[in-house]
C-alpha positions in Angstrom: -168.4 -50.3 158.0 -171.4 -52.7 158.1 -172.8 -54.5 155.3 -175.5 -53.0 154.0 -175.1 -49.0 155.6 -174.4 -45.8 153.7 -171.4 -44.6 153.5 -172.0 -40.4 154.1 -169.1 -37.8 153.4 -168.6 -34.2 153.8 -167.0 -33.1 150.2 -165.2 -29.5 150.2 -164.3 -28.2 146.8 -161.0 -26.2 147.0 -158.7 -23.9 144.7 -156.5 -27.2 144.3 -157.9 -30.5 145.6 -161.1 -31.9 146.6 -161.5 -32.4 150.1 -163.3 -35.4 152.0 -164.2 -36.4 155.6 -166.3 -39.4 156.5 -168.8 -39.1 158.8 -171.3 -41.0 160.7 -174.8 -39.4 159.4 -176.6 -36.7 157.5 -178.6 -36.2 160.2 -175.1 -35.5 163.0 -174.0 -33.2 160.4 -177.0 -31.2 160.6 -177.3 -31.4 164.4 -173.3 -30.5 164.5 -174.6 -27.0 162.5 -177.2 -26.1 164.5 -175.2 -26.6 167.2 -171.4 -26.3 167.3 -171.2 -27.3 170.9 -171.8 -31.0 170.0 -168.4 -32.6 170.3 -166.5 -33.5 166.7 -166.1 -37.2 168.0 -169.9 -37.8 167.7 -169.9 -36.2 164.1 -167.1 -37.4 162.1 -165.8 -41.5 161.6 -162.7 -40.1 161.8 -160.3 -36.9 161.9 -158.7 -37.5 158.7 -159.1 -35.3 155.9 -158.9 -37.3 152.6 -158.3 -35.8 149.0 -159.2 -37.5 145.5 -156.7 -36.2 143.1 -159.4 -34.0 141.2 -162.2 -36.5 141.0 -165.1 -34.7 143.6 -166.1 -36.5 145.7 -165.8 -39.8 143.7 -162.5 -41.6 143.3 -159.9 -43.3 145.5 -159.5 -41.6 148.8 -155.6 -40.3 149.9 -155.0 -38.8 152.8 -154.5 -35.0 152.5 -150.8 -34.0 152.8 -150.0 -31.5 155.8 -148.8 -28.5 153.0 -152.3 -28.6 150.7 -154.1 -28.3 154.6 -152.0 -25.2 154.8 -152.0 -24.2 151.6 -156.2 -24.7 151.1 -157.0 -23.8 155.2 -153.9 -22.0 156.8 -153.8 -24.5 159.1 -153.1 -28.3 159.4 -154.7 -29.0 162.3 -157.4 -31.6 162.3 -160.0 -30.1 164.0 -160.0 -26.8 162.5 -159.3 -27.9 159.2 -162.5 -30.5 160.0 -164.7 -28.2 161.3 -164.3 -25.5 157.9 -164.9 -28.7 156.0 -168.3 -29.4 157.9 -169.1 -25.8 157.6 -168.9 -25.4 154.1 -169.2 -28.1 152.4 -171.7 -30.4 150.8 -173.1 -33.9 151.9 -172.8 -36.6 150.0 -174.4 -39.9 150.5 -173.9 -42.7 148.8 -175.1 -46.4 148.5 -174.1 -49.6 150.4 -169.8 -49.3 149.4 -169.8 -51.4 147.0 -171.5 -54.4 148.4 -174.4 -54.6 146.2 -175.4 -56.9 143.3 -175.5 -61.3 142.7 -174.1 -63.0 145.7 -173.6 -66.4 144.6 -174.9 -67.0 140.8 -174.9 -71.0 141.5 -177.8 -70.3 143.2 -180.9 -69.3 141.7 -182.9 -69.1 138.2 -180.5 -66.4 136.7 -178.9 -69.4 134.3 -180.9 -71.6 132.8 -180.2 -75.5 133.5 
């Protein structure tokens, strides 16, 4: 991930987990609904399906087990599993990851001399 970009999510609330997948825009997402025919590979960062213990869409990131796919889905495959996540559930965009705030306090008239 670049320094200053966005990091934007697709967060799926389910009977047991949350559910997260990382992907490249809002604005892919929303083409990706309108139309379906736009390959996956141009939508999401990556085909992993992340859960976060319970925490929405905050908290550290784990990758989702194979059972709470099937158990949540009925199915672990990727793609299907990615494209109900797409489907129906909400964006979430959030700020730089982490890289914000002082760079180097040395420098600068944040203490006084």
């Amino acid at each position: 991930m670049k320094g200053n970009a966005s990091e934007v999510k697709v967060h799926y609330k389910g009977n047991n987990d949350d559910f997260i997948v990382i992907v490249d825009s809002v604005q892919a997402v929303k083409d990706w609904k309108k139309d379906s025919s736009v390959p996956l590979a141009q939508v999401v960062s990556s085909f992993k399906v992340f859960v976060t213990g319970g925490h929405g869409n905050q908290g550290i990131l784990d990758g989702a087990s194979k059972g709470s796919l099937e158990s949540e889905f009925g199915t672990s495959n990727d793609d299907e599993v990615v494209k109900q996540i797409l489907e129906k559930g909400s964006i979430v965009e959030t700020g730089s990851a982490g890289r914000d705030g002082v760079k180097n306090v040395s420098q600068g008239g944040s203490v006084a001399h």
